[in-house]
C-alpha angles and dihedrals in degrees: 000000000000089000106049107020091240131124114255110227130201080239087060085049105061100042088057095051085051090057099056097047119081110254096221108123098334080095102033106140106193091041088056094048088041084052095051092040083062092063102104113240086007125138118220118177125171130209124207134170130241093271080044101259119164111257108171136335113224114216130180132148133207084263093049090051097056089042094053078042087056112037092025086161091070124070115188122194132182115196137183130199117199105319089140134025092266 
């Protein structure tokens, strides 16, 4: 901030952070979705686009699933926007 007169975001921070570690399986993608497809009763969908982006990733274990049964009025969702390469 001293340097350049701007202000210095968590936001700055992190992609900083991303650009000093080493990008090997941290961001393996089929060895993430293997991982959550081990989870026993779990639901794991995945959602690509037509040139076979990745759109969205579904997640829900066998506790999430008798939570959403018992309190079927409330939705929670938990989202992320480009806080790794994938």
């Amino acid at each position: 901030m001293e340097s350049t007169g701007n202000v210095v975001t968590l936001k700055d921070l992190h992609n900083a952070d991303q650009r000093t570690k080493p990008h090997s399986q941290d961001n393996n993608l089929p060895a993430l979705l293997s991982e959550m497809q081990k989870e026993p009763g779990a639901v794991t969908e995945v959602v690509v686009t037509g040139d076979n982006s990745l759109r969205a990733i579904y997640y829900q274990d066998a506790q999430m699933m008798k939570i959403q049964r018992s309190f079927s009025e409330i939705l929670l969702l938990d989202a992320t926007y480009k806080l790794n390469d994938l």
